[in-house]
Structures are given as structure tokens and as C-alpha cells.
PASE-964066 format. One line per 3 residues: their letters; for each residue x, y, z of C-alpha. Coordinates in nm, 3 decimals, padded with zeros to 5 digits. Layout:
N
a) X,Y,Z ~ ...
END
This chain:
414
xxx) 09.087,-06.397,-11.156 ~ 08.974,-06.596,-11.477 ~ 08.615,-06.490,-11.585
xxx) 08.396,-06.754,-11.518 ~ 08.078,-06.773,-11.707 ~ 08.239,-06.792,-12.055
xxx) 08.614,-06.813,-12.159 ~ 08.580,-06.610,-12.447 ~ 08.333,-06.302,-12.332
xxx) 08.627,-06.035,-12.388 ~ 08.341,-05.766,-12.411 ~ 08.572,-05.489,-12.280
xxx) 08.920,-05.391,-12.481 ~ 09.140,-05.375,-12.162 ~ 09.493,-05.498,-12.006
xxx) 09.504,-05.758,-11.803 ~ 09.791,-05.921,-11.651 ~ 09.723,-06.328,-11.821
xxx) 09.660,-06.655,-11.498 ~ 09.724,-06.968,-11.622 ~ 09.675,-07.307,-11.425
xxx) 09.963,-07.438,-11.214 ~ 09.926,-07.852,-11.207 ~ 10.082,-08.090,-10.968
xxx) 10.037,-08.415,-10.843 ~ 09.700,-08.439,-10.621 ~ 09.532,-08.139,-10.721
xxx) 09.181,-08.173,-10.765 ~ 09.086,-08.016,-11.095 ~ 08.748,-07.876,-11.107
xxx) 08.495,-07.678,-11.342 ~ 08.670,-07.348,-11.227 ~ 09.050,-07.453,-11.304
xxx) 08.893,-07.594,-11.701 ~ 08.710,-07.284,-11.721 ~ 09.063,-07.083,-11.565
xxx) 09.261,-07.294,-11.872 ~ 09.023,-07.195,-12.111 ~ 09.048,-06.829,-12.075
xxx) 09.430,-06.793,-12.069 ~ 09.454,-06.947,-12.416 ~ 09.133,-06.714,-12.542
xxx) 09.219,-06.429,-12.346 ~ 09.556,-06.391,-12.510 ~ 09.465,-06.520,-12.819
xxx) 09.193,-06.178,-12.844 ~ 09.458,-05.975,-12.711 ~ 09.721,-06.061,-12.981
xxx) 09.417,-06.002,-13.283 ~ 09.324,-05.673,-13.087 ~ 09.638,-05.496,-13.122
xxx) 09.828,-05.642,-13.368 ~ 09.565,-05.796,-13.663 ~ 09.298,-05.552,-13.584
xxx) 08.905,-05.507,-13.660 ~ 08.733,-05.620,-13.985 ~ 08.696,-05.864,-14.224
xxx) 08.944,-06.121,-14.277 ~ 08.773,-06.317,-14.566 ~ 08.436,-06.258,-14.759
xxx) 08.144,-06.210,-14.532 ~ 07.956,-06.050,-14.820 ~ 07.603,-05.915,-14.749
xxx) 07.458,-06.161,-15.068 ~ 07.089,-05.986,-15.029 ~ 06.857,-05.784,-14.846
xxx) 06.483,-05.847,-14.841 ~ 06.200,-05.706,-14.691 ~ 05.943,-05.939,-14.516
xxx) 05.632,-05.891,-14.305 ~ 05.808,-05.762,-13.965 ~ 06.174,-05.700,-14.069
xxx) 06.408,-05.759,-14.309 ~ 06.589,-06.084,-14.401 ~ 06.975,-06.043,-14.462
xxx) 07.144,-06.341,-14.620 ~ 07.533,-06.381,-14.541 ~ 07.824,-06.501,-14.724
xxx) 08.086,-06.747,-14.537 ~ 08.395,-06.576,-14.427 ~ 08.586,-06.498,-14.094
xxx) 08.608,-06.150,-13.913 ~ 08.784,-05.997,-13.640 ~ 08.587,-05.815,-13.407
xxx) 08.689,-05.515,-13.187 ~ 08.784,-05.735,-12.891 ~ 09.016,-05.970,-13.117
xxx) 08.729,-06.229,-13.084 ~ 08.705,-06.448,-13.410 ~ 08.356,-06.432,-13.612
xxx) 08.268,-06.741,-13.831 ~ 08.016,-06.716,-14.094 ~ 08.054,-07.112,-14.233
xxx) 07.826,-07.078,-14.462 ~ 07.535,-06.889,-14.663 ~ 07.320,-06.777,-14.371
xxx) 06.992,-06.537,-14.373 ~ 06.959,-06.383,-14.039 ~ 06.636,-06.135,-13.972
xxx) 06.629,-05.838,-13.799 ~ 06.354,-05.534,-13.765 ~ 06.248,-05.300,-14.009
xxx) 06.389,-04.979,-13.962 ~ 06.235,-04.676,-13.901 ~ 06.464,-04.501,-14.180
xxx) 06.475,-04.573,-14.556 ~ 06.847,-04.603,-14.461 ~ 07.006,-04.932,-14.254
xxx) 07.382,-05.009,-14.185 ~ 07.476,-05.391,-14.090 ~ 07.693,-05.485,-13.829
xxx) 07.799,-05.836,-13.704 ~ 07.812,-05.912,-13.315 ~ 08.034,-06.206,-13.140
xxx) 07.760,-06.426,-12.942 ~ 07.769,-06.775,-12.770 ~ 07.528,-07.033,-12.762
xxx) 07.477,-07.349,-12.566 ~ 07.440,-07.721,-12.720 ~ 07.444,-08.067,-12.667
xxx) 07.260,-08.128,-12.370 ~ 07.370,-08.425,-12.161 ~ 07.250,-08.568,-11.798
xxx) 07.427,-08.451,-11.514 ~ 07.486,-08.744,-11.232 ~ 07.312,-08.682,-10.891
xxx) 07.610,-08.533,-10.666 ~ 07.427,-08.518,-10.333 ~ 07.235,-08.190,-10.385
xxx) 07.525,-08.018,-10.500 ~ 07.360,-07.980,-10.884 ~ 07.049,-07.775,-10.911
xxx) 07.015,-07.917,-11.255 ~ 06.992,-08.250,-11.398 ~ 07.103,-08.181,-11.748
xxx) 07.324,-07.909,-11.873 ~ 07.465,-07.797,-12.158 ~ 07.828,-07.971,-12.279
xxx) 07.930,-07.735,-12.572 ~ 07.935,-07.368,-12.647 ~ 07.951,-07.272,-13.008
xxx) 08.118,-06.872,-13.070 ~ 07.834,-06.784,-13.335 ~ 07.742,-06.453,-13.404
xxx) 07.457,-06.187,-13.432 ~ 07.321,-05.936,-13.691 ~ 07.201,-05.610,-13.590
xxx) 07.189,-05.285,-13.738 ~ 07.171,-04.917,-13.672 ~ 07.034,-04.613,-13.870
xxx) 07.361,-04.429,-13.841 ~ 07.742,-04.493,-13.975 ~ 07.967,-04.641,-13.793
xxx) 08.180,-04.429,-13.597 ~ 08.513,-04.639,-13.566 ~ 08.754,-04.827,-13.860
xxx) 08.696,-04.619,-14.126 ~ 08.967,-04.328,-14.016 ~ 09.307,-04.364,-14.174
xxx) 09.562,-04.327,-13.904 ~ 09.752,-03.994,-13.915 ~ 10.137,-04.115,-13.977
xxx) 10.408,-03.858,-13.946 ~ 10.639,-03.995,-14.193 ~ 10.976,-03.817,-14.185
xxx) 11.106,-03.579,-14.517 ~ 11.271,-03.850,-14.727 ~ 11.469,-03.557,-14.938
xxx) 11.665,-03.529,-14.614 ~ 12.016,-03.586,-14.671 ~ 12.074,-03.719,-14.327
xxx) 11.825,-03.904,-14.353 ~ 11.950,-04.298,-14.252 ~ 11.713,-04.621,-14.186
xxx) 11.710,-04.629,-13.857 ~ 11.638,-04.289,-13.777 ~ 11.334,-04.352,-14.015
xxx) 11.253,-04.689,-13.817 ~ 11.237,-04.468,-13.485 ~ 11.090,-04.187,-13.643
xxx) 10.800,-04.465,-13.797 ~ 10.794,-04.593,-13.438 ~ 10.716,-04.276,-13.220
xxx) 10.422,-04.231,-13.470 ~ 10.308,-04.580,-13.398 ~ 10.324,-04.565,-13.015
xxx) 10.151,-04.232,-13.063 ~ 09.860,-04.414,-13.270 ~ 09.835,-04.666,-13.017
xxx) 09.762,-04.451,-12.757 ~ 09.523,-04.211,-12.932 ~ 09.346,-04.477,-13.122
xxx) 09.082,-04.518,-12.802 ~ 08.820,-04.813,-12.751 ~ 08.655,-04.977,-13.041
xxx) 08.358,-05.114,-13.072 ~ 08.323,-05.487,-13.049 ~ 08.068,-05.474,-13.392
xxx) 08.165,-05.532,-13.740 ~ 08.050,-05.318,-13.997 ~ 07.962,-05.552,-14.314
xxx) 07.756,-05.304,-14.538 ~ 07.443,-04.995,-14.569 ~ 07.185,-05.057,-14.764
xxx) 06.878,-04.801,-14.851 ~ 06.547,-04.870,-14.929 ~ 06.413,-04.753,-15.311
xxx) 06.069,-04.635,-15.386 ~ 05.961,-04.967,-15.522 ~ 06.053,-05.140,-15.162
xxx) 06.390,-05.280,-15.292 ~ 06.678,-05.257,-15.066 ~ 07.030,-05.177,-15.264
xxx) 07.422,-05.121,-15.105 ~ 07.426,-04.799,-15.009 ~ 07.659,-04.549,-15.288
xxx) 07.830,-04.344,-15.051 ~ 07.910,-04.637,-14.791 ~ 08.146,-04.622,-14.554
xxx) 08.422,-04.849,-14.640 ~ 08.419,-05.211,-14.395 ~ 08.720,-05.207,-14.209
xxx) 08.961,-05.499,-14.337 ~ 09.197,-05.704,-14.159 ~ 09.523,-05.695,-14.392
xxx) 09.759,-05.986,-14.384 ~ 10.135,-05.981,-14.411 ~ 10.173,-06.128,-14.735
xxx) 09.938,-05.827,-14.876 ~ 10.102,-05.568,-14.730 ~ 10.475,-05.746,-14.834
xxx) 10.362,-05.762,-15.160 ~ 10.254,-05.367,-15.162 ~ 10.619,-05.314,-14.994
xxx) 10.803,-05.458,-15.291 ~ 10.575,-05.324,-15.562 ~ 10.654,-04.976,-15.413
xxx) 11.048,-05.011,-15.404 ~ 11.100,-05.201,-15.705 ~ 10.911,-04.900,-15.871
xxx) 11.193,-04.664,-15.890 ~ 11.019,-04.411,-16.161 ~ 10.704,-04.316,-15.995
xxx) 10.588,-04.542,-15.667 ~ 10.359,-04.321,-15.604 ~ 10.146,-04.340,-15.913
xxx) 10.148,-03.945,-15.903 ~ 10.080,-03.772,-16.232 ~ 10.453,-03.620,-16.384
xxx) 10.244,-03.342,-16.551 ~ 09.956,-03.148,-16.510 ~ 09.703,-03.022,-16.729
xxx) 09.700,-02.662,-16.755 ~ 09.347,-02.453,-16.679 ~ 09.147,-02.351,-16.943
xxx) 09.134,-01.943,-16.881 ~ 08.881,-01.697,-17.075 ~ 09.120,-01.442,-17.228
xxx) 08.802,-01.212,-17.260 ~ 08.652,-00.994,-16.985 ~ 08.315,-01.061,-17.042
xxx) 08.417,-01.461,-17.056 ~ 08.520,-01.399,-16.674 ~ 08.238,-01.207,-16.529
xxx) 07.996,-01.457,-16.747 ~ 08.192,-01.802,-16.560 ~ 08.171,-01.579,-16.228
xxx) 07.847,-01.544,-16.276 ~ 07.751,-01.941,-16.330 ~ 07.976,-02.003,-16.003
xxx) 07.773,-01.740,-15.772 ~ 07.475,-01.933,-15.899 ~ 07.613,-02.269,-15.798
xxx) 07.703,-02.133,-15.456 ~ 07.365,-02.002,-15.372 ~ 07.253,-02.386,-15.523
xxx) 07.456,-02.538,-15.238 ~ 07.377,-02.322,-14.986 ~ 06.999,-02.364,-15.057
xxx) 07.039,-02.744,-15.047 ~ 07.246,-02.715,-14.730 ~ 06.980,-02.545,-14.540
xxx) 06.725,-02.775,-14.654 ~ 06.934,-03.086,-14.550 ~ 07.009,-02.929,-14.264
xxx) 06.651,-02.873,-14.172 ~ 06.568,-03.209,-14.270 ~ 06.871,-03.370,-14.051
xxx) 06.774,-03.156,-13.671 ~ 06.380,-03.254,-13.749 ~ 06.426,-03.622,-13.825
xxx) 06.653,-03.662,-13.500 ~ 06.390,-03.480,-13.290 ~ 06.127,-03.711,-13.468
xxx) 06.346,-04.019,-13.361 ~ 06.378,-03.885,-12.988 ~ 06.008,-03.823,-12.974
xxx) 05.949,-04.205,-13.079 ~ 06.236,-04.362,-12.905 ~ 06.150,-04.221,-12.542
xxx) 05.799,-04.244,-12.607 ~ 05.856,-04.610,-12.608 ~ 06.097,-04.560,-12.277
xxx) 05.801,-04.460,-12.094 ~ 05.564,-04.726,-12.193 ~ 05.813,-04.985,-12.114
xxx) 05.926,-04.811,-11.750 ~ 05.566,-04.736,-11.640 ~ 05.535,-05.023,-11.412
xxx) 05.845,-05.020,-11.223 ~ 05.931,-04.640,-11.169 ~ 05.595,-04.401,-11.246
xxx) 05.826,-04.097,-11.199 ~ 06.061,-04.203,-11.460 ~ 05.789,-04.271,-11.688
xxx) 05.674,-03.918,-11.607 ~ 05.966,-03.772,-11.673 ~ 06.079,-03.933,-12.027
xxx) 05.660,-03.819,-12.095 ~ 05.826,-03.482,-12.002 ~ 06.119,-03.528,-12.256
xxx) 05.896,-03.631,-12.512 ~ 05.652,-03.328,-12.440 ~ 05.972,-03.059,-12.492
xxx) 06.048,-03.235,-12.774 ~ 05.727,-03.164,-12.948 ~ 05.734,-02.841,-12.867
xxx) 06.124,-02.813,-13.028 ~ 06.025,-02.973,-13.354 ~ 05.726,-02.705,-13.366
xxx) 06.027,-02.440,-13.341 ~ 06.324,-02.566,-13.490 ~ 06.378,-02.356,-13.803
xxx) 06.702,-02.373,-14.064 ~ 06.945,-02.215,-13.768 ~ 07.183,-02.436,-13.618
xxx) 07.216,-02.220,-13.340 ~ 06.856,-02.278,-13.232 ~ 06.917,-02.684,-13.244
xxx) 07.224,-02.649,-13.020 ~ 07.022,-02.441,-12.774 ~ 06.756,-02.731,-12.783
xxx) 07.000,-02.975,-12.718 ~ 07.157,-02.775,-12.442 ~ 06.820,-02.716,-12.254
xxx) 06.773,-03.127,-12.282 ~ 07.097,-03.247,-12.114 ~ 06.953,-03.191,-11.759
xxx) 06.664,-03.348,-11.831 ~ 06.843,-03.667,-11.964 ~ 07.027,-03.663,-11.666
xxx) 06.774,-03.680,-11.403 ~ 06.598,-03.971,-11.626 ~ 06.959,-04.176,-11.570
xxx) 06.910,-04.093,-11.142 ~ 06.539,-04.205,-11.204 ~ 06.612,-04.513,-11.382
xxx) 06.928,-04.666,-11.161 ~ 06.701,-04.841,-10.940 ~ 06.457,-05.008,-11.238
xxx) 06.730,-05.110,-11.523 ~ 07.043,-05.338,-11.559 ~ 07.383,-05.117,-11.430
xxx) 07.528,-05.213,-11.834 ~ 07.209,-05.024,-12.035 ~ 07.217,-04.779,-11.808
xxx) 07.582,-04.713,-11.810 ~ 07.567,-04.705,-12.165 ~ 07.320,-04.467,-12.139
xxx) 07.480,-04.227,-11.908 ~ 07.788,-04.236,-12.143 ~ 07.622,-04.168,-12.409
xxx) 07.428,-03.828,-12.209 ~ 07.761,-03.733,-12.118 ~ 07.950,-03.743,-12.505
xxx) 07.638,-03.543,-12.580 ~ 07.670,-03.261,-12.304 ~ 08.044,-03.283,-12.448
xxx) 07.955,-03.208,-12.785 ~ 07.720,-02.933,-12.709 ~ 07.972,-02.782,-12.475
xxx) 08.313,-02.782,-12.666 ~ 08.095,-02.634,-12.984 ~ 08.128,-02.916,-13.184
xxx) 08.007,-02.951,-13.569 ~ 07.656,-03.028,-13.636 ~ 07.684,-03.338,-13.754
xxx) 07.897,-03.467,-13.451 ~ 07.606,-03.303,-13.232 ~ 07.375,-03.465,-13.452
xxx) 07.590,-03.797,-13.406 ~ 07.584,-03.792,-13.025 ~ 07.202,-03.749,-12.971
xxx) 07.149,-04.012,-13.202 ~ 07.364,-04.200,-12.948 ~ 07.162,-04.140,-12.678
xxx) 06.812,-04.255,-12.827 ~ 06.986,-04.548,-12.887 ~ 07.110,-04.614,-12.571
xxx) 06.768,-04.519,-12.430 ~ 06.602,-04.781,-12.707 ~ 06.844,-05.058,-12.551
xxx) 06.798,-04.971,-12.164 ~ 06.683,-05.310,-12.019 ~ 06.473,-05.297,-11.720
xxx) 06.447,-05.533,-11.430 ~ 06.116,-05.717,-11.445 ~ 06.117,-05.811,-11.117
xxx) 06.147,-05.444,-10.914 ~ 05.841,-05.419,-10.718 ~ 05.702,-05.061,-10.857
xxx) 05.789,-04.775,-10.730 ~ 05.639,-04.446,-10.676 ~ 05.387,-04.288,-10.955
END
């Protein structure tokens, strides 16, 4: 059936068969048959942009300025239109400063969330008790929100792996290229996984005068190409029959000491170099396990505060999280080995704070939350890089920072 509470609330990316409104003479047309006609149209609208426009920025949305204030930061917004992750359109129709909280990091990456709100309220006629209300709403508006996050965004920035067939083939044809170009689509398709509904618009980091500038090594913002762009690219590539490619036709040779003691003297500055970047890996990577143990110790701190009322032995516990914690950032050294282990000892834990929190928070923060457990008991499992590792419990204090709990539970045990 047709959602009900709002036409155009795609907030999950999957299939569903489309129900449209059958009319005929006599039928009685209520709220739920508009509301029913209102999400066909939106509901394949969104699934049209999803798979065949895309995610990103369809025109300007430029972050114009970012300035610090008293309890945040103020980030002011060029007009433009987006695409978000569900194929939802995002409006910007004009400049527009939208605030959100300082972060805890001197780094901050900006995203842009599809949102609804309510306007123009009118009376609502007396119906015999059948109302609750009498006035309600008569428009929505599809507006958006800002938020932010202290790490890159995961999704839109990965340039699809395209097996494109050996064009010096001599049996090569076009349509054995077409299918070939085809399978490697279908394959995309069904690798490319969920994206998030958020648009990445731009990082910024703080300097030491307080300033906040873009960000140098940025991730890119994903882009929504149209077909004239990428017709005009087409025909710029074949009508350039010397070089399409723009690839160099020769290449400088490498300028090689002739003298023995040249050698050992440029092997010499390149051992040095080496040990350079080794040093300032180990001290990044020092700086990288500490500052995510900081982040946990601060973000479930908070969990327990806000849980204490409604479930004492989930307070206790995230206490207990926050008490191992300590005690890791005491021990952590340079060794990556030792964070993993840290991480591995904390996945129970997290996972009987999920069981202790089902009864107290909403089933959507805390389902986010218990994905977000799980990708890290993944990472920590299968091996995975640092960084990913890294990645994945930054996930989780996240999703811990935006569990919501139910106000009106009547406490539990302490």
C-alpha cells in the first residue's frame, strides 16, 4: 500500500511494485486515495532519478561561507538543485545561512538532507467528532536540512570499475562492445549497494586564527551529469582521431648518475625520506586510534547521561564502555595490532548496550546502531585496513550520538 504520512518520504532505496488510483463513477474519494495519487507520481518520479540520474548536485549549491558564532557555526548556501540518494529533489531557491553545532574537530564535512515541513494553516469544519483537530496544515513544502559529520563521506566519490573490452581486437564489432559495455553495467548495478540519502556539498577546517576555509584534500561532491554533457564529451572524443585520450606521445627520459658515488649518494637521500614517512606514519597513526578513543569516551559518556532515567542498567553499562575506554587510551601505543585487539574486546560490550537499550529508544536509532556494531565486528574480523577499522567505529559513536530515546518509558531497573 501507498505510504501514508507523506508522499514523498522515500527514506529507503528499495523496489516496489508502483499502486495507482483506479476512478469510477460513485467512488468516494478520500484523504487516503489523494495521498495514494500523490505517491505514485513521487514514488516513481525518485525511482527514475535513483537509478538512472543519480546522487549529487545538479546545479550550484555552493557552500558561499562558513562562520563561527557563539554555539555553532553559520553556513550560508548558494541556490541550486540536488539529487539526493533516494532520487528525492533538493531545492536551495536562494542564498540561505543555515546553523548547525560546533564540532568537536578542527575538521567538518557538509551534507544536505531532504526534509518536509508543514504550512498554511487553515480551519478544519466540525465533522461530528471525527477530527481531533480544528485546524491543520494545507501545504507541505520538500525543504531541506544541513548537517555535518567529522568524517568523509563514504559513498559517490568511487569511480565505477568498467571492464571495457581490448579495442585493438580485430574482431572486435559494435555490438559485441554494446553487450560487452552492458554486462559491466548490470554488474555495477548490482554491486553498487545502498546510498545514503545525504548530499555531500563541501569540508571545511578550522585555522588557528578561528577562520573556517574548504578543505585542500576534499573529497570531490558527487555530480549529477546531464546528457548533453556527456554527448558533448562523446563527440569531442571521436572527432579526436590523433590522441582522444590526451595521453603524452613521448616520455621524458630519467635523469641517471653515471657515477657510483652519484648512486649510493641519491640512495642515500631516499633511505632518509623513507624513514621521514615512516616516522610521520606512526605519529599519524598514533594520533588517528587516540582521537577516536577520545571521541568514544565523549560520545557514550553523553549516552549514559541521556539513558539514565529510563534504563539504569544501560546507563551502567555505556559508564562501563566509557571506563575500558580510558583505560585503552592509557595503553594504546604506535601498534596497530594493539588498537584492533581493543576494538575486538569492545564489540561484546556494544552489543549487550543494543539488548539494553531496545526497550528505552526508537526501533530506527537503534537499528542504525546495531548496523553500525555489526560493520564494525566485520571490519575487525575480516582484518580490514586501519583506516576502514578506524571508519567503522567512528560509525558507531555516531550512531550512539543519534540514538533517540523514548521519553515516556516508565524507568526501568538501576
Amino acid at each position: 500500500m501507498p505510504r501514508e504520512d507523506s508522499y514523498s518520504d522515500s527514506d529507503t532505496p528499495a523496489l516496489s511494485q508502483f499502486q495507482k488510483n483506479r476512478f469510477f463513477k460513485g467512488k468516494l474519494m478520500t484523504p487516503r486515495d489523494m495521498q495514494a495519487e500523490q505517491a505514485y507520481h513521487a514514488e516513481r518520479l525518485h525511482t527514475i532519478n535513483r537509478f538512472l540520474n543519480g546522487k549529487g548536485i545538479v546545479h550550484g549549491i555552493e557552500v558561499q561561507s562558513v562562520t563561527e558564532t557563539g554555539d555553532g557555526l553559520d553556513v550560508t548556501l548558494t541556490p541550486g538543485l540536488a539529487l539526493d540518494g533516494n532520487g528525492r529533489p533538493i531545492v536551495v531557491e536562494q542564498p540561505t545561512t543555515k546553523s548547525v553545532p560546533m564540532p568537536a574537530d578542527d575538521t567538518v564535512y557538509l551534507f544536505l538532507e531532504f526534509a518536509e515541513a508543514t504550512m498554511e494553516t487553515i480551519p478544519v469544519p466540525d465533522t461530528d467528532g471525527a477530527v481531533a483537530d480544528d485546524t491543520a496544515p494545507n501545504r507541505t513544502v520538500e525543504s531541506f536540512t544541513l548537517t555535518y559529520r567529522e568524517t568523509p563521506p563514504n559513498d559517490g566519490t568511487v569511480v565505477p570499475d568498467v571492464g571495457i573490452p581490448n579495442l585493438q581486437s580485430g574482431d572486435l564489432d559494435p555490438t559485441t562492445l554494446r553487450q560487452a559495455l552492458s554486462e559491466s553495467y548490470q554488474q555495477y548495478q548490482r554491486n553498487r549497494g545502498s546510498r545514503s540519502p545525504d548530499v555531500f556539498v563541501g569540508a571545511f577546517e578550522r585555522t588557528p586564527d578561528g577562520s573556517w576555509v574548504p578543505l585542500d584534500d576534499a573529497p570531490a561532491r558527487p555530480v549529477v551529469f546531464d546528457s548533453e554533457f556527456l554527448f558533448g564529451v562523446l563527440v569531442d572524443h571521436v572527432a579526436d582521431a590523433d590522441n582522444p585520450h590526451r595521453t603524452p606521445v613521448t616520455k621524458e627520459p630519467m635523469d641517471v648518475p653515471e657515477e657510483v658515488d652519484e648512486i649510493m649518494e641519491a640512495l642515500d637521500g631516499l633511505q632518509t625520506q623513507v624513514e621521514t614517512l615512516k616516522d610521520d606514519r606512526r605519529s599519524l597513526t598514533r594520533y588517528v586510534m587516540r582521537k577516536t578513543i577520545k571521541d568514544r569516551i565523549r560520545f557514550f559518556e553523553e549516552l549514559a547521561d541521556r539513558v539514565q532515567e529510563q534504563s539504569g542498567s544501560a546507563s551502567q553499562l555505556a559508564r562501563g564502555i566509557v571506563d575500558r575506554s580510558r583505560e585503552d587510551l592509557a595503553a594504546v601505543r604506535v601498534r596497530e595490532e594493539e588498537y584492533e585487539t581493543q576494538l575486538d574486546n569492545l564489540v561484546d560490550q556494544l552489543v549487550e548496550l543494543g539488548d539494553r537499550l531496545e526497550p528505552v529508544t526508537t526501533e530506527e536509532s537503534l537499528e542504525n546502531y546495531l548496523r553500525a556494531v555489526s560493520n564494525l565486528q566485520s571490519a575487525v574480523e575480516e582484518d580490514r585496513s586501519l583506516l576502514d577499522q578506524v571508519d567503522a567505529h567512528d560509525e558507531v559513536c555516531e550512531a550512539a550520538d543519534s540514538l533517540e530515546v523514548l521519553l515516556d518509558v516508565v524507568p526501568m531497573e538501576r
